[in-house]
C-alpha positions as CSV (number, residue, x, y, z in Angstrom):
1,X,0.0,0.0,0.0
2,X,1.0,3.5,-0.6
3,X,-0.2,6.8,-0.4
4,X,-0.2,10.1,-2.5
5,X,0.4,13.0,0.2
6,X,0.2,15.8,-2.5
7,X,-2.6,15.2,-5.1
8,X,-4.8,18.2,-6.4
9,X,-7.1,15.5,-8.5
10,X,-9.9,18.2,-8.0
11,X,-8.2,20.6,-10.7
12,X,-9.7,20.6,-14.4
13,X,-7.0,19.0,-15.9
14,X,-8.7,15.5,-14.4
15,X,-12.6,16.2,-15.5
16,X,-13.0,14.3,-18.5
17,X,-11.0,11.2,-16.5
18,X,-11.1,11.2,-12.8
19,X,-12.7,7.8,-12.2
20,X,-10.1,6.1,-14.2
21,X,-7.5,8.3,-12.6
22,X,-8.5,6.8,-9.4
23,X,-9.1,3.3,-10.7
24,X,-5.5,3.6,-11.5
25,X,-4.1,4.5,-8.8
26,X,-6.0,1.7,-6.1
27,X,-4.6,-0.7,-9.1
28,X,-1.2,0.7,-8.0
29,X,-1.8,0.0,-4.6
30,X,-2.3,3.9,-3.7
31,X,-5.5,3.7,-1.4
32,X,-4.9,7.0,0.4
33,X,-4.6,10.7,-1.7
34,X,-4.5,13.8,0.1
35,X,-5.7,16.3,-1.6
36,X,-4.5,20.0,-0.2
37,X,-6.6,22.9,-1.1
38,X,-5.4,26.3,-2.4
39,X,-7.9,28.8,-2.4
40,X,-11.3,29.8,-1.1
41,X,-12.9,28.7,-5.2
42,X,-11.1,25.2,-4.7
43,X,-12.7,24.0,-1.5
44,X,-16.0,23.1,-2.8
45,X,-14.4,21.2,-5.7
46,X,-11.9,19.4,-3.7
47,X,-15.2,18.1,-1.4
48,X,-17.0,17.4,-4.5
49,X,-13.9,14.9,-5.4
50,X,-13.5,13.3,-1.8
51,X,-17.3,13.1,-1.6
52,X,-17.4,11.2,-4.7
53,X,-14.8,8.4,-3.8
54,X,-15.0,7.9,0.2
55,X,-12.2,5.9,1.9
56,X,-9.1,7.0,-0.3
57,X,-8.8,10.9,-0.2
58,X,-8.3,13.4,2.7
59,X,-9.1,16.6,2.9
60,X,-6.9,20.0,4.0
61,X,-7.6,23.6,4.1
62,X,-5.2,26.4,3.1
63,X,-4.3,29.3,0.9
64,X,-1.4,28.5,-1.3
65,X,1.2,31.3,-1.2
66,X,0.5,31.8,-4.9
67,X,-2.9,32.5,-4.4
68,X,-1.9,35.3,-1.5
69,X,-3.4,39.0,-2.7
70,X,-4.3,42.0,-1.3
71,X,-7.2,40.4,0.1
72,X,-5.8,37.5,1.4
73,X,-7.5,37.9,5.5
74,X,-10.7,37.3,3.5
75,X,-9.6,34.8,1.7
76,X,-8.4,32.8,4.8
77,X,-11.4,33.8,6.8
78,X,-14.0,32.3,3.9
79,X,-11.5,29.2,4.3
80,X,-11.2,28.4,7.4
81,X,-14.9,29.1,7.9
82,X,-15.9,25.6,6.7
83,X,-16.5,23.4,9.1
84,X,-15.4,19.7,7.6
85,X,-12.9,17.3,8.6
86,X,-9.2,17.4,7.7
87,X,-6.6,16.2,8.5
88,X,-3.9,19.0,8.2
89,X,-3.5,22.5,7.0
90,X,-2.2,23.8,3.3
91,X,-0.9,24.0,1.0
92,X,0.9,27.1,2.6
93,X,4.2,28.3,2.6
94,X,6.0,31.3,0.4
95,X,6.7,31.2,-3.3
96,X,9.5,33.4,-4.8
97,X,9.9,31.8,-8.1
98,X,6.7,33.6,-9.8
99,X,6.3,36.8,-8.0
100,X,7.6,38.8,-4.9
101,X,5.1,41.5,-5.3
102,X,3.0,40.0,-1.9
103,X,6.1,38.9,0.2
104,X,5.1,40.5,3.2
105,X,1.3,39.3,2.4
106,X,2.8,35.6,2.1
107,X,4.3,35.8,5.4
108,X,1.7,37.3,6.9
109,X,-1.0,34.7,5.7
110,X,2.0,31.2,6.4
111,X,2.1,32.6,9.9
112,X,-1.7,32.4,10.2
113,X,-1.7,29.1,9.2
114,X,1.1,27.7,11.3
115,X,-0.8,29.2,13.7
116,X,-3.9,27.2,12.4
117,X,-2.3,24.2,12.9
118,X,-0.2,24.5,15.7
119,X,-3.6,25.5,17.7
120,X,-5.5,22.4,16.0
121,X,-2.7,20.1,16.8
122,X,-2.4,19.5,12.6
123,X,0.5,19.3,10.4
124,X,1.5,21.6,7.8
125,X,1.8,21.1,4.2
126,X,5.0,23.4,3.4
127,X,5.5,25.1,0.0
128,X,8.7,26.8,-0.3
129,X,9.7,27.7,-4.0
130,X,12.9,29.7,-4.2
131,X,12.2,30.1,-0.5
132,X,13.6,27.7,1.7
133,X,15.6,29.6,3.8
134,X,13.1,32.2,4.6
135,X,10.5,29.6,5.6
136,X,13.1,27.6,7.8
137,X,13.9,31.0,9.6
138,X,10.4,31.2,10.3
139,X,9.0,27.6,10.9
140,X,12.3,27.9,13.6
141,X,9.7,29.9,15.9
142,X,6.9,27.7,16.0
143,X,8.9,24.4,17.3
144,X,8.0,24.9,20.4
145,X,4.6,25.0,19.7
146,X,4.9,21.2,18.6
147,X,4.3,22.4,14.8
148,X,5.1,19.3,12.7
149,X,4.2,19.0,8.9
150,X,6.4,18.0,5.5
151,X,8.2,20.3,3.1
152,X,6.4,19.4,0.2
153,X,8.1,18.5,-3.0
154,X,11.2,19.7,-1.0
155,X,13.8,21.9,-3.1
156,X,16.7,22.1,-0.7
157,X,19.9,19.9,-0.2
158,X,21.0,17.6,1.9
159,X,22.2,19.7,4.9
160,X,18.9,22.0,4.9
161,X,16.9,18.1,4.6
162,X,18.8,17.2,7.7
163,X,17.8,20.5,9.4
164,X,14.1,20.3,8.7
165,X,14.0,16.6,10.4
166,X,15.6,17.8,13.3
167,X,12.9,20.1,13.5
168,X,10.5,17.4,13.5
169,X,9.3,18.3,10.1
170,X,9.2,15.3,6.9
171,X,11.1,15.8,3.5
172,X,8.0,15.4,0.7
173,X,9.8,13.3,-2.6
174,X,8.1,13.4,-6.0
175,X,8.7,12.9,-9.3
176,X,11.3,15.3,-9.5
177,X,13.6,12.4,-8.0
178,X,14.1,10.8,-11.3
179,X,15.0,13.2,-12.7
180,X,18.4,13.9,-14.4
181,X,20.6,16.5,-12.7
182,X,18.6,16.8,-9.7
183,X,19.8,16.8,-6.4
184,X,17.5,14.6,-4.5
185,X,19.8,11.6,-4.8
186,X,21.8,13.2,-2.7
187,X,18.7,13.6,-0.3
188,X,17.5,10.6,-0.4
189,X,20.6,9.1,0.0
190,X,21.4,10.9,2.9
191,X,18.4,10.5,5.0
192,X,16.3,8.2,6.8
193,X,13.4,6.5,5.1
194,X,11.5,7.1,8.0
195,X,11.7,10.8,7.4
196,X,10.5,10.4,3.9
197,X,6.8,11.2,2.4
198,X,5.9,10.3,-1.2
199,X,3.8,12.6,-3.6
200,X,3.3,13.3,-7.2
201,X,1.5,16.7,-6.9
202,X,-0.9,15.5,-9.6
203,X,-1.1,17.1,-12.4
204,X,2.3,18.5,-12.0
205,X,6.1,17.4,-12.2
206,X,5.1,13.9,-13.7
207,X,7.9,11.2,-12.9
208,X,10.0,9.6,-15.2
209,X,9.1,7.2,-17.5
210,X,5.9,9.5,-18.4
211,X,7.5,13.1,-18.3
212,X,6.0,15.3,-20.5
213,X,2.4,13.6,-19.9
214,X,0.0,14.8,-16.9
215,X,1.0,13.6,-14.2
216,X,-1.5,11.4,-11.5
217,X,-1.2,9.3,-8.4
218,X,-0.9,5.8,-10.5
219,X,2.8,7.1,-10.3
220,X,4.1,7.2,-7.1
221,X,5.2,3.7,-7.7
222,X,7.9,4.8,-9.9
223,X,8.7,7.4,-7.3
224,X,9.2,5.0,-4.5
225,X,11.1,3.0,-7.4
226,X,13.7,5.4,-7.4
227,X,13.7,5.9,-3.7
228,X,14.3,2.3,-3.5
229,X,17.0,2.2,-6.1
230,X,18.7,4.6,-4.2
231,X,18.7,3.9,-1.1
232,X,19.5,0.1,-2.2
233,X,16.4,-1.3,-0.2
234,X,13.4,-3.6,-1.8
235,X,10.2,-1.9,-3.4
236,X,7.6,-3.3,-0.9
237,X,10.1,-2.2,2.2
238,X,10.3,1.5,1.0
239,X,6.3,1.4,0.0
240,X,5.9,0.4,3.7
241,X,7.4,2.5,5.8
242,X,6.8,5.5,3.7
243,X,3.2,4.2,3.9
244,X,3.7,4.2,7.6
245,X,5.2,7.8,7.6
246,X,1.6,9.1,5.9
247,X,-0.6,7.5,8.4
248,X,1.7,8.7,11.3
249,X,1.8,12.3,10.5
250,X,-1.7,12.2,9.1
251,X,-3.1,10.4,12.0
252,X,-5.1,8.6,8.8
253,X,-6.8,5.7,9.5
Protein backbone atom coordinates (compact mmCIF):
# COMPACT_ATOMS: atom_id res chain seq x y z
CA UNK A 1 0.00 0.00 0.00
CA UNK A 2 1.01 3.53 -0.64
CA UNK A 3 -0.18 6.84 -0.40
CA UNK A 4 -0.18 10.10 -2.54
CA UNK A 5 0.40 12.97 0.24
CA UNK A 6 0.22 15.81 -2.52
CA UNK A 7 -2.64 15.19 -5.15
CA UNK A 8 -4.81 18.23 -6.41
CA UNK A 9 -7.09 15.49 -8.47
CA UNK A 10 -9.88 18.23 -8.04
CA UNK A 11 -8.21 20.64 -10.72
CA UNK A 12 -9.70 20.56 -14.37
CA UNK A 13 -6.99 18.97 -15.90
CA UNK A 14 -8.72 15.51 -14.43
CA UNK A 15 -12.65 16.21 -15.49
CA UNK A 16 -12.96 14.31 -18.51
CA UNK A 17 -11.01 11.18 -16.54
CA UNK A 18 -11.11 11.23 -12.80
CA UNK A 19 -12.68 7.82 -12.17
CA UNK A 20 -10.11 6.13 -14.20
CA UNK A 21 -7.52 8.33 -12.64
CA UNK A 22 -8.53 6.77 -9.39
CA UNK A 23 -9.11 3.28 -10.73
CA UNK A 24 -5.47 3.58 -11.52
CA UNK A 25 -4.12 4.48 -8.76
CA UNK A 26 -5.96 1.71 -6.11
CA UNK A 27 -4.59 -0.74 -9.10
CA UNK A 28 -1.18 0.74 -7.96
CA UNK A 29 -1.82 -0.02 -4.63
CA UNK A 30 -2.29 3.86 -3.66
CA UNK A 31 -5.52 3.68 -1.36
CA UNK A 32 -4.95 6.98 0.39
CA UNK A 33 -4.65 10.67 -1.66
CA UNK A 34 -4.49 13.76 0.14
CA UNK A 35 -5.72 16.33 -1.58
CA UNK A 36 -4.51 20.01 -0.22
CA UNK A 37 -6.59 22.92 -1.11
CA UNK A 38 -5.37 26.31 -2.43
CA UNK A 39 -7.85 28.85 -2.41
CA UNK A 40 -11.30 29.85 -1.14
CA UNK A 41 -12.88 28.74 -5.21
CA UNK A 42 -11.14 25.22 -4.72
CA UNK A 43 -12.66 23.99 -1.48
CA UNK A 44 -16.02 23.11 -2.78
CA UNK A 45 -14.35 21.23 -5.75
CA UNK A 46 -11.95 19.36 -3.68
CA UNK A 47 -15.17 18.12 -1.36
CA UNK A 48 -16.98 17.44 -4.51
CA UNK A 49 -13.95 14.87 -5.40
CA UNK A 50 -13.46 13.34 -1.83
CA UNK A 51 -17.33 13.13 -1.61
CA UNK A 52 -17.38 11.24 -4.75
CA UNK A 53 -14.83 8.45 -3.83
CA UNK A 54 -15.00 7.89 0.16
CA UNK A 55 -12.21 5.91 1.90
CA UNK A 56 -9.11 6.98 -0.32
CA UNK A 57 -8.80 10.89 -0.21
CA UNK A 58 -8.32 13.37 2.74
CA UNK A 59 -9.05 16.61 2.88
CA UNK A 60 -6.89 19.95 4.02
CA UNK A 61 -7.63 23.64 4.10
CA UNK A 62 -5.24 26.45 3.07
CA UNK A 63 -4.34 29.29 0.90
CA UNK A 64 -1.40 28.52 -1.33
CA UNK A 65 1.23 31.33 -1.23
CA UNK A 66 0.51 31.83 -4.89
CA UNK A 67 -2.92 32.51 -4.39
CA UNK A 68 -1.93 35.29 -1.47
CA UNK A 69 -3.38 38.97 -2.68
CA UNK A 70 -4.32 41.99 -1.26
CA UNK A 71 -7.22 40.38 0.13
CA UNK A 72 -5.78 37.47 1.39
CA UNK A 73 -7.46 37.94 5.45
CA UNK A 74 -10.74 37.33 3.52
CA UNK A 75 -9.64 34.82 1.75
CA UNK A 76 -8.44 32.78 4.80
CA UNK A 77 -11.36 33.84 6.78
CA UNK A 78 -13.98 32.28 3.90
CA UNK A 79 -11.46 29.25 4.26
CA UNK A 80 -11.16 28.42 7.39
CA UNK A 81 -14.94 29.15 7.86
CA UNK A 82 -15.85 25.64 6.67
CA UNK A 83 -16.48 23.43 9.12
CA UNK A 84 -15.37 19.74 7.59
CA UNK A 85 -12.94 17.33 8.58
CA UNK A 86 -9.20 17.44 7.68
CA UNK A 87 -6.64 16.24 8.49
CA UNK A 88 -3.93 18.96 8.18
CA UNK A 89 -3.54 22.45 6.97
CA UNK A 90 -2.17 23.82 3.28
CA UNK A 91 -0.86 24.01 0.96
CA UNK A 92 0.87 27.15 2.59
CA UNK A 93 4.23 28.34 2.62
CA UNK A 94 6.04 31.28 0.36
CA UNK A 95 6.69 31.20 -3.34
CA UNK A 96 9.48 33.37 -4.84
CA UNK A 97 9.92 31.81 -8.13
CA UNK A 98 6.73 33.56 -9.77
CA UNK A 99 6.30 36.81 -8.02
CA UNK A 100 7.59 38.79 -4.93
CA UNK A 101 5.07 41.51 -5.29
CA UNK A 102 3.04 40.03 -1.91
CA UNK A 103 6.07 38.86 0.19
CA UNK A 104 5.06 40.52 3.19
CA UNK A 105 1.32 39.28 2.36
CA UNK A 106 2.82 35.55 2.11
CA UNK A 107 4.31 35.84 5.35
CA UNK A 108 1.74 37.33 6.92
CA UNK A 109 -1.00 34.71 5.71
CA UNK A 110 2.01 31.20 6.42
CA UNK A 111 2.15 32.61 9.88
CA UNK A 112 -1.72 32.43 10.22
CA UNK A 113 -1.67 29.12 9.15
CA UNK A 114 1.06 27.74 11.26
CA UNK A 115 -0.81 29.18 13.69
CA UNK A 116 -3.86 27.23 12.40
CA UNK A 117 -2.27 24.22 12.86
CA UNK A 118 -0.25 24.52 15.75
CA UNK A 119 -3.61 25.52 17.72
CA UNK A 120 -5.53 22.45 16.01
CA UNK A 121 -2.74 20.08 16.76
CA UNK A 122 -2.42 19.49 12.64
CA UNK A 123 0.52 19.31 10.44
CA UNK A 124 1.46 21.60 7.78
CA UNK A 125 1.80 21.12 4.18
CA UNK A 126 4.99 23.38 3.43
CA UNK A 127 5.47 25.08 -0.05
CA UNK A 128 8.70 26.79 -0.28
CA UNK A 129 9.65 27.73 -3.97
CA UNK A 130 12.90 29.71 -4.22
CA UNK A 131 12.16 30.12 -0.46
CA UNK A 132 13.63 27.67 1.72
CA UNK A 133 15.59 29.55 3.79
CA UNK A 134 13.09 32.15 4.58
CA UNK A 135 10.50 29.62 5.65
CA UNK A 136 13.11 27.58 7.84
CA UNK A 137 13.94 30.96 9.60
CA UNK A 138 10.43 31.22 10.27
CA UNK A 139 9.02 27.55 10.91
CA UNK A 140 12.34 27.90 13.64
CA UNK A 141 9.67 29.88 15.95
CA UNK A 142 6.94 27.67 15.96
CA UNK A 143 8.87 24.42 17.33
CA UNK A 144 8.04 24.86 20.41
CA UNK A 145 4.62 24.97 19.73
CA UNK A 146 4.85 21.25 18.56
CA UNK A 147 4.31 22.36 14.80
CA UNK A 148 5.15 19.34 12.75
CA UNK A 149 4.24 18.96 8.86
CA UNK A 150 6.36 17.97 5.47
CA UNK A 151 8.22 20.26 3.10
CA UNK A 152 6.44 19.44 0.23
CA UNK A 153 8.10 18.53 -3.02
CA UNK A 154 11.23 19.71 -1.02
CA UNK A 155 13.80 21.86 -3.15
CA UNK A 156 16.67 22.12 -0.72
CA UNK A 157 19.85 19.89 -0.18
CA UNK A 158 21.02 17.56 1.89
CA UNK A 159 22.17 19.68 4.90
CA UNK A 160 18.92 21.97 4.94
CA UNK A 161 16.87 18.11 4.63
CA UNK A 162 18.75 17.21 7.68
CA UNK A 163 17.76 20.49 9.40
CA UNK A 164 14.06 20.30 8.73
CA UNK A 165 14.05 16.57 10.44
CA UNK A 166 15.61 17.81 13.32
CA UNK A 167 12.87 20.08 13.53
CA UNK A 168 10.51 17.37 13.49
CA UNK A 169 9.30 18.26 10.12
CA UNK A 170 9.18 15.35 6.86
CA UNK A 171 11.09 15.76 3.47
CA UNK A 172 8.00 15.43 0.68
CA UNK A 173 9.79 13.33 -2.57
CA UNK A 174 8.07 13.36 -6.00
CA UNK A 175 8.74 12.94 -9.28
CA UNK A 176 11.29 15.32 -9.47
CA UNK A 177 13.59 12.42 -7.95
CA UNK A 178 14.10 10.83 -11.27
CA UNK A 179 14.99 13.23 -12.68
CA UNK A 180 18.44 13.87 -14.38
CA UNK A 181 20.57 16.51 -12.66
CA UNK A 182 18.61 16.85 -9.66
CA UNK A 183 19.77 16.76 -6.41
CA UNK A 184 17.52 14.59 -4.54
CA UNK A 185 19.84 11.57 -4.84
CA UNK A 186 21.76 13.15 -2.71
CA UNK A 187 18.69 13.60 -0.26
CA UNK A 188 17.46 10.64 -0.41
CA UNK A 189 20.60 9.13 0.02
CA UNK A 190 21.44 10.86 2.92
CA UNK A 191 18.43 10.50 4.97
CA UNK A 192 16.26 8.24 6.84
CA UNK A 193 13.43 6.50 5.08
CA UNK A 194 11.47 7.09 7.96
CA UNK A 195 11.65 10.82 7.38
CA UNK A 196 10.48 10.36 3.91
CA UNK A 197 6.84 11.19 2.37
CA UNK A 198 5.88 10.34 -1.18
CA UNK A 199 3.79 12.57 -3.60
CA UNK A 200 3.27 13.35 -7.25
CA UNK A 201 1.45 16.71 -6.94
CA UNK A 202 -0.87 15.47 -9.64
CA UNK A 203 -1.06 17.13 -12.44
CA UNK A 204 2.29 18.49 -11.95
CA UNK A 205 6.05 17.35 -12.18
CA UNK A 206 5.15 13.85 -13.71
CA UNK A 207 7.87 11.21 -12.93
CA UNK A 208 10.01 9.56 -15.19
CA UNK A 209 9.06 7.22 -17.49
CA UNK A 210 5.93 9.51 -18.39
CA UNK A 211 7.51 13.07 -18.25
CA UNK A 212 6.01 15.25 -20.51
CA UNK A 213 2.37 13.63 -19.86
CA UNK A 214 0.04 14.80 -16.93
CA UNK A 215 1.03 13.56 -14.19
CA UNK A 216 -1.52 11.36 -11.48
CA UNK A 217 -1.17 9.26 -8.39
CA UNK A 218 -0.86 5.78 -10.48
CA UNK A 219 2.82 7.11 -10.31
CA UNK A 220 4.11 7.21 -7.15
CA UNK A 221 5.20 3.68 -7.75
CA UNK A 222 7.91 4.81 -9.95
CA UNK A 223 8.66 7.41 -7.30
CA UNK A 224 9.22 5.01 -4.47
CA UNK A 225 11.15 2.99 -7.39
CA UNK A 226 13.67 5.44 -7.42
CA UNK A 227 13.67 5.89 -3.66
CA UNK A 228 14.29 2.35 -3.45
CA UNK A 229 17.00 2.20 -6.07
CA UNK A 230 18.65 4.56 -4.20
CA UNK A 231 18.72 3.93 -1.05
CA UNK A 232 19.55 0.09 -2.15
CA UNK A 233 16.42 -1.35 -0.24
CA UNK A 234 13.36 -3.65 -1.76
CA UNK A 235 10.24 -1.87 -3.40
CA UNK A 236 7.60 -3.31 -0.86
CA UNK A 237 10.14 -2.22 2.22
CA UNK A 238 10.28 1.52 1.03
CA UNK A 239 6.32 1.45 0.04
CA UNK A 240 5.91 0.40 3.68
CA UNK A 241 7.38 2.53 5.77
CA UNK A 242 6.82 5.48 3.72
CA UNK A 243 3.17 4.16 3.89
CA UNK A 244 3.72 4.15 7.62
CA UNK A 245 5.17 7.77 7.61
CA UNK A 246 1.62 9.10 5.91
CA UNK A 247 -0.57 7.53 8.41
CA UNK A 248 1.74 8.69 11.27
CA UNK A 249 1.85 12.34 10.47
CA UNK A 250 -1.66 12.24 9.15
CA UNK A 251 -3.13 10.38 12.00
CA UNK A 252 -5.06 8.59 8.80
CA UNK A 253 -6.85 5.68 9.52
Amino acid sequence: MMTDTHCHLYLEEFDKDRDIAVENARSAGVNKIILPNIDKDSVEKMLSVSNSYPGIFYNTLGLHPTSVKEDFKEQLKIIFSYNINIIGIGETGIDLYWDKTYLKEQQESFDFQLNEACERKLPVIIHSRNSLNEVMEIITNYKAKGLTGVFHCYPGNLKQAKKIIDLGLYIGIGGVVTYKNNNMTDVVAGIPAESILTETDSPYLTPVPLRGKRNEPYNIKYIVEKIAEIKKLPFDIVAEITYKNSLKLFDLD
